[in-house]
C-alpha positions as CSV (number, residue, x, y, z in Angstrom):
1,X,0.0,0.0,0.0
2,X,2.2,2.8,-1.7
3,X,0.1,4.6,-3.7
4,X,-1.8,7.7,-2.1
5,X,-3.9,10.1,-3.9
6,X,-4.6,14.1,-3.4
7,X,-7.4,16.0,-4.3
8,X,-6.9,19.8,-4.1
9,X,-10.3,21.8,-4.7
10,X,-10.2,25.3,-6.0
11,X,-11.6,28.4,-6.5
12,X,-9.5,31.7,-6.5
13,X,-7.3,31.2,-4.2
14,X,-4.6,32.2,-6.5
15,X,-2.8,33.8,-3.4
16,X,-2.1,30.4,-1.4
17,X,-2.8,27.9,-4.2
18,X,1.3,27.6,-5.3
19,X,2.1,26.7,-1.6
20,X,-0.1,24.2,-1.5
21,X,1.3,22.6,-4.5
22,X,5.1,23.0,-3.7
23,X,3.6,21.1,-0.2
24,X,2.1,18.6,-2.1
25,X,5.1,17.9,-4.8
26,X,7.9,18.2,-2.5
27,X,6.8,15.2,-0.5
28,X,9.8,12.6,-0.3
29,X,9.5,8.9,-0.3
30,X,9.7,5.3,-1.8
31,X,5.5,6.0,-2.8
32,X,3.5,6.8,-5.7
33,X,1.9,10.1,-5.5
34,X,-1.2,11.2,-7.9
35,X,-2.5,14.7,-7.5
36,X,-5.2,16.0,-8.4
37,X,-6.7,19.5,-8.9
38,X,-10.1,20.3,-9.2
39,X,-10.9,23.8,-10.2
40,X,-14.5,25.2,-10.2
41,X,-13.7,27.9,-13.0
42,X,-11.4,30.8,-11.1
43,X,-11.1,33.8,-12.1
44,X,-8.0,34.8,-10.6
45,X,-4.5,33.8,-10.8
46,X,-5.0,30.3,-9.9
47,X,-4.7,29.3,-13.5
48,X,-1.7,30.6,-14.3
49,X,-0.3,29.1,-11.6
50,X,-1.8,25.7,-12.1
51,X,-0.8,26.0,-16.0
52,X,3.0,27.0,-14.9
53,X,3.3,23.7,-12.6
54,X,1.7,21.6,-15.4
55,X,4.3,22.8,-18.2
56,X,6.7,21.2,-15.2
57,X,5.2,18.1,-14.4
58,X,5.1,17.6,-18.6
59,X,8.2,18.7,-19.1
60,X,9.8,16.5,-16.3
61,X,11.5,19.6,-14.7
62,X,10.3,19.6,-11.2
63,X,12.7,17.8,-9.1
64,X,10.0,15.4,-7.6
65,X,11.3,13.1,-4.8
66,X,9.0,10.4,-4.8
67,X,9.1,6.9,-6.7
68,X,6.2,7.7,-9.3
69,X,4.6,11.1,-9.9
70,X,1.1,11.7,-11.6
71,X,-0.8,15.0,-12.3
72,X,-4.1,16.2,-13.3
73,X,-6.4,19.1,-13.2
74,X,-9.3,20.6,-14.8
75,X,-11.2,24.3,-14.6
76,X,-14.8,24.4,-15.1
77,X,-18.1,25.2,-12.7
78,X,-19.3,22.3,-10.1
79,X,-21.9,22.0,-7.6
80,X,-19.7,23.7,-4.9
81,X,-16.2,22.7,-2.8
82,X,-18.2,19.0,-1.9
83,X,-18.7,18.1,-5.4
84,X,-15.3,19.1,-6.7
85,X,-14.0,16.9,-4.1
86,X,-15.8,13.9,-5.2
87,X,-15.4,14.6,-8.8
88,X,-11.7,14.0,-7.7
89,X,-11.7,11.3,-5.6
90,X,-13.8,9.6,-8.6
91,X,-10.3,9.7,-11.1
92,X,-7.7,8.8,-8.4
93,X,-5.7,5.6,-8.3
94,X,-4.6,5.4,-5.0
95,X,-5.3,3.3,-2.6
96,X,-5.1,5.7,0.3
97,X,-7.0,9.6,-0.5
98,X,-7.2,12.7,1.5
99,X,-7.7,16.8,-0.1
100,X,-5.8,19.7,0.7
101,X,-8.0,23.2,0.0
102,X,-6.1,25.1,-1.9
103,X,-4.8,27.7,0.9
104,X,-3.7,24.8,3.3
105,X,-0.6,22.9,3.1
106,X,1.3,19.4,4.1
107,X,4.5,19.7,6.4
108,X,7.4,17.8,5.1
109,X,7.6,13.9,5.4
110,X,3.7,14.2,6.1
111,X,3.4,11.4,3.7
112,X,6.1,9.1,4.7
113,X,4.7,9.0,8.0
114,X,1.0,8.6,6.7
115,X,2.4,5.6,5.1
116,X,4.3,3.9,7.8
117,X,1.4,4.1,10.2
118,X,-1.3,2.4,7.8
119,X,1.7,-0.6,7.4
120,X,2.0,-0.7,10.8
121,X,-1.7,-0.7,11.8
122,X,-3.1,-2.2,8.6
123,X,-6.3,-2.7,10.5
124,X,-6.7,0.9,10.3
125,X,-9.0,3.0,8.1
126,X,-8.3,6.4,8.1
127,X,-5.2,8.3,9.7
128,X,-5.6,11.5,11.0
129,X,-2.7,13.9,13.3
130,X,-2.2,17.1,14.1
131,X,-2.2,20.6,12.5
132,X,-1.2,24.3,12.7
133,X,-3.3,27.7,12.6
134,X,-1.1,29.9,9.9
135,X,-2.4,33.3,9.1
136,X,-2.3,34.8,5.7
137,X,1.1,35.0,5.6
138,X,2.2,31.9,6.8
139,X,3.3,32.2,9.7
140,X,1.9,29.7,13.0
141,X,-0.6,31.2,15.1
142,X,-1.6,28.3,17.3
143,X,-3.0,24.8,17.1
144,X,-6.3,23.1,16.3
145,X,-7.5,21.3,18.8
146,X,-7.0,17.4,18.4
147,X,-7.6,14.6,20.4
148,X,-7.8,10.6,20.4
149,X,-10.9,9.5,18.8
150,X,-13.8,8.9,20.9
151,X,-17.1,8.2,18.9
152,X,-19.4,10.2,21.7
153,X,-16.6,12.8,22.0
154,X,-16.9,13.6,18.3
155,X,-20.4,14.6,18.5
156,X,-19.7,17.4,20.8
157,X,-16.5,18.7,19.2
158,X,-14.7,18.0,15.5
159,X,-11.1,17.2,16.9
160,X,-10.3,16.1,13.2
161,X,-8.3,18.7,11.1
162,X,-9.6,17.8,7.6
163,X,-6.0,18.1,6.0
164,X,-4.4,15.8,8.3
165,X,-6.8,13.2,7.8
166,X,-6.1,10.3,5.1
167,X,-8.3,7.1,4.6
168,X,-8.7,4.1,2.8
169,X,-10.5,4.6,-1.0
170,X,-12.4,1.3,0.0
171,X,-14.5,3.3,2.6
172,X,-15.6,5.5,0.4
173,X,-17.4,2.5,-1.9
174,X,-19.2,1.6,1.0
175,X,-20.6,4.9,2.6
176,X,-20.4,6.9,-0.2
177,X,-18.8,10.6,-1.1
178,X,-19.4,13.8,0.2
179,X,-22.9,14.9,0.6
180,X,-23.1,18.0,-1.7
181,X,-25.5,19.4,0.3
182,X,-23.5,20.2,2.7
183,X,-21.7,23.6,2.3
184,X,-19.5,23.9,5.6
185,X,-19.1,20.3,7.7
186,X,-18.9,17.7,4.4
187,X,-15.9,17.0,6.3
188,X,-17.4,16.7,10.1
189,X,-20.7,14.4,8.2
190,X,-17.7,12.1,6.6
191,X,-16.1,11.7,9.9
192,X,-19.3,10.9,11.6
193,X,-20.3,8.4,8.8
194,X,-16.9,7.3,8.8
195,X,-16.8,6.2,12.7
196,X,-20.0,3.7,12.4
197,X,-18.3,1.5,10.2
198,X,-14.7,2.2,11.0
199,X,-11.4,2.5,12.9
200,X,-9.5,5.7,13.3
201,X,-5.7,6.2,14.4
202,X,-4.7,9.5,16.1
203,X,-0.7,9.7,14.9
204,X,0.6,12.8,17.8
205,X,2.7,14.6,14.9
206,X,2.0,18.1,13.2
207,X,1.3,16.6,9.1
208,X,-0.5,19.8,8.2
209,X,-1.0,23.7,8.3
210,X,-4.6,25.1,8.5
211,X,-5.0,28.7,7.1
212,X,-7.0,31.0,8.6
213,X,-7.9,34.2,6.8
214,X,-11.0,36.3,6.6
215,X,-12.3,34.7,3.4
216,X,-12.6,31.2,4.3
217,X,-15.6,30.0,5.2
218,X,-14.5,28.6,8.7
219,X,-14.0,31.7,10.3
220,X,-16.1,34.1,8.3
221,X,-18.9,35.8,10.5
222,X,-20.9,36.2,7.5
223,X,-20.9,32.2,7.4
224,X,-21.1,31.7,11.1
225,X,-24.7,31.1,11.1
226,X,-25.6,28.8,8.4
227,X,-22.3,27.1,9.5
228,X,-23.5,26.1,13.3
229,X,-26.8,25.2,12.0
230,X,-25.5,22.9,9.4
231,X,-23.1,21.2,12.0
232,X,-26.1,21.2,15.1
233,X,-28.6,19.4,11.7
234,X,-25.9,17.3,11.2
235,X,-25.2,15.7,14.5
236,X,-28.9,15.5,15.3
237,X,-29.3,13.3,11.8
238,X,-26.6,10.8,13.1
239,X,-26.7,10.9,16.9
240,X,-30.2,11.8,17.9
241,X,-28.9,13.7,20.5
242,X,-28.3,17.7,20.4
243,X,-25.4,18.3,22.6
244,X,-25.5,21.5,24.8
245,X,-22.4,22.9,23.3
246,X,-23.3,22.6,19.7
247,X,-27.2,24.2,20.6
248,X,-24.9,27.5,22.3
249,X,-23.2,27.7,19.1
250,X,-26.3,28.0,17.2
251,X,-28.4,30.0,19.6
252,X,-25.4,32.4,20.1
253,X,-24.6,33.4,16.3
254,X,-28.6,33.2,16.0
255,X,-29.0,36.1,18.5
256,X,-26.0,38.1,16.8
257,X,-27.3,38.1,13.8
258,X,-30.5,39.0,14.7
259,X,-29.5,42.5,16.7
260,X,-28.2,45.8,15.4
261,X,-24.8,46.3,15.2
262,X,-24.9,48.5,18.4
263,X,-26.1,45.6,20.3
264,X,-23.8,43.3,18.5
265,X,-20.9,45.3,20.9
266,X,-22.8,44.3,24.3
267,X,-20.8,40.8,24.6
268,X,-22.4,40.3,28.3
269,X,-25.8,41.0,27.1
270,X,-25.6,38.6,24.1
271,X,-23.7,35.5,26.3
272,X,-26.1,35.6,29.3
273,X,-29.4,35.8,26.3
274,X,-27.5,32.9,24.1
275,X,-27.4,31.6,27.6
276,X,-30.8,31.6,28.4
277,X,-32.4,30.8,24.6
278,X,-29.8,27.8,24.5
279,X,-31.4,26.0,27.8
280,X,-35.0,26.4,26.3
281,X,-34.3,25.1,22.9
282,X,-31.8,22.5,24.1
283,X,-34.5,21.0,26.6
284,X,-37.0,21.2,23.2
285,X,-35.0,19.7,21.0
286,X,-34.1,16.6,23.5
287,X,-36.6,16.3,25.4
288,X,-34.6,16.4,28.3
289,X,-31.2,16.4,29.4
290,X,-28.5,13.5,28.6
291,X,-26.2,12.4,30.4
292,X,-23.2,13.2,28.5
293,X,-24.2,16.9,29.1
294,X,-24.2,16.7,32.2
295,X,-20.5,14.9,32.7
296,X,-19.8,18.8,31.0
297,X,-20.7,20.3,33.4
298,X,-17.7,20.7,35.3
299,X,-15.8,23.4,37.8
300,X,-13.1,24.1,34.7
301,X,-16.2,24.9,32.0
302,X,-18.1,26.6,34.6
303,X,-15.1,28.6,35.4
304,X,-14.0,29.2,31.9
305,X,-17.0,30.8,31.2
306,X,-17.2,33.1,34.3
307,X,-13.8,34.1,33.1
308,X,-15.1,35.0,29.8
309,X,-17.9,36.9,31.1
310,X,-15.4,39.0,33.7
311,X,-13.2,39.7,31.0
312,X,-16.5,41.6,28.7
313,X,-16.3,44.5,32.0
């Protein structure tokens, strides 16, 4: 099991785009690496830049460091970042498969290591480590949040970074691509999916760099929303459970987006209402409290939030 495909979808991101590729074809090992690029039509630079690494891959003047190299890409319109995944994943040879967006990027040796751990655990499904925060300009800002894999855990908090996750292409026959639907978690409804049929390995090393700028749609307020209430849909479809953290979320950018902008600036006034709204509709939407809210409902939350609060005065 050498062969590993990447599928990078795009869409102007013509300002990150050649990092991501340089991360991609710079990966050194005894493997076969395809990759593949799936553009939705961009408008920007991206083209250029995808056309300049193509006259290198066909002219055999990149210095690639792996045993076999393949590339391919196309430009034209799709159904959204979902469907130019799948529309990837559907060409690739490889036997393992991740995607990098096109503004994140591997760390060296991320796929040598990927590798070695499916060899060494061949019962294992997908892979998945840890990742940097990088800011528009690349440098680290901090660390996502990542922890072993716990089925219940995952319902309350998506400790998988999508680019440091790789899997086998054989779970994909059985539960089937992205949902295209899906415009912000097609990664967290995989994952979730994913863990009903299979087994996860949490490998404790950095294998990827998450970018955070104001025009992605993970950190975008404009997205914030729709975002929460796509994730809180998507665990109740799969868990039958809304978890008291994930009703917050909603309630919280719910409220925000609902009062002026002037209000917007009273943090203390909007907590203690998300608060309040987040009790009612969790009790409405369960029927009840579960059990594994309550175990979060512990002296370090309770004083985390305080601590927020204090910090609004």
């Amino acid at each position: 099991m050498n062969k590993i495909s990447i599928v990078t979808p795009s869409f102007n991101q013509g300002k990150f785009i050649e990092e991501t590729i340089k991360s991609i074809w710079s990966q050194k090992g005894d493997f076969e690496l395809e990759h593949i690029i799936a553009d939705g039509g961009s408008t920007d630079q991206t083209l250029e830049i995808i056309r300049k690494y193509d006259n290198l891959y066909r002219s055999k003047k990149y210095p690639f460091r792996c045993q076999k190299f393949t590339f391919k890409w196309w430009s034209k319109k799709d159904k959204g970042q979902a469907d130019a995944i799948n529309q990837g994943f559907q060409r690739t040879k490889g036997e393992i498969l991740a995607w990098l967006n096109s503004d994140d990027t591997y760390l060296p040796g991320t796929i040598n290591r990927v590798l070695h751990t499916f060899h060494s655990h061949p019962a294992v499904s997908a892979v998945y480590g840890k990742a940097y925060f990088i800011n528009p300009e690349g440098k680290i800002v901090g660390e996502y949040p990542t922890e072993r894999f716990n089925d219940i855990r995952l319902a309350m908090f998506n400790f998988i970074c999508q680019p440091s996750l790789f899997f086998k292409k054989e779970v994909l026959k059985i539960i089937g691509p992205l949902d295209i639907k899906l415009n912000y978690v097609m990664d967290y409804d995989l994952w979730i999916r994913m863990s009903k049929r299979f087994t996860f390995y949490y490998l404790q090393e950095f294998l990827s760099k998450y970018r955070l700028h104001k025009e992605s749609k993970t950190i975008s307020p404009l997205h914030a929303l729709a975002s929460h209430k796509e994730c809180l849909d998507t665990v109740m479809k799969y868990y039958k459970w809304a978890p008291i953290n994930r009703v917050y979320g909603y309630c919280y950018n719910l409220i925000r987006s609902q009062l002026s902008y002037s209000l917007n600036k009273k943090k203390f006034f909007i907590i203690l209402l998300s608060l309040l709204f987040s009790f009612t509709k969790y009790i409405q939407i369960n029927k009840g409290v579960k059990f594994e809210d309550v175990k979060m409902i512990k002296f370090a939350n309770i004083k985390k939030l305080f601590n927020n609060l204090e910090n609004l005065f």
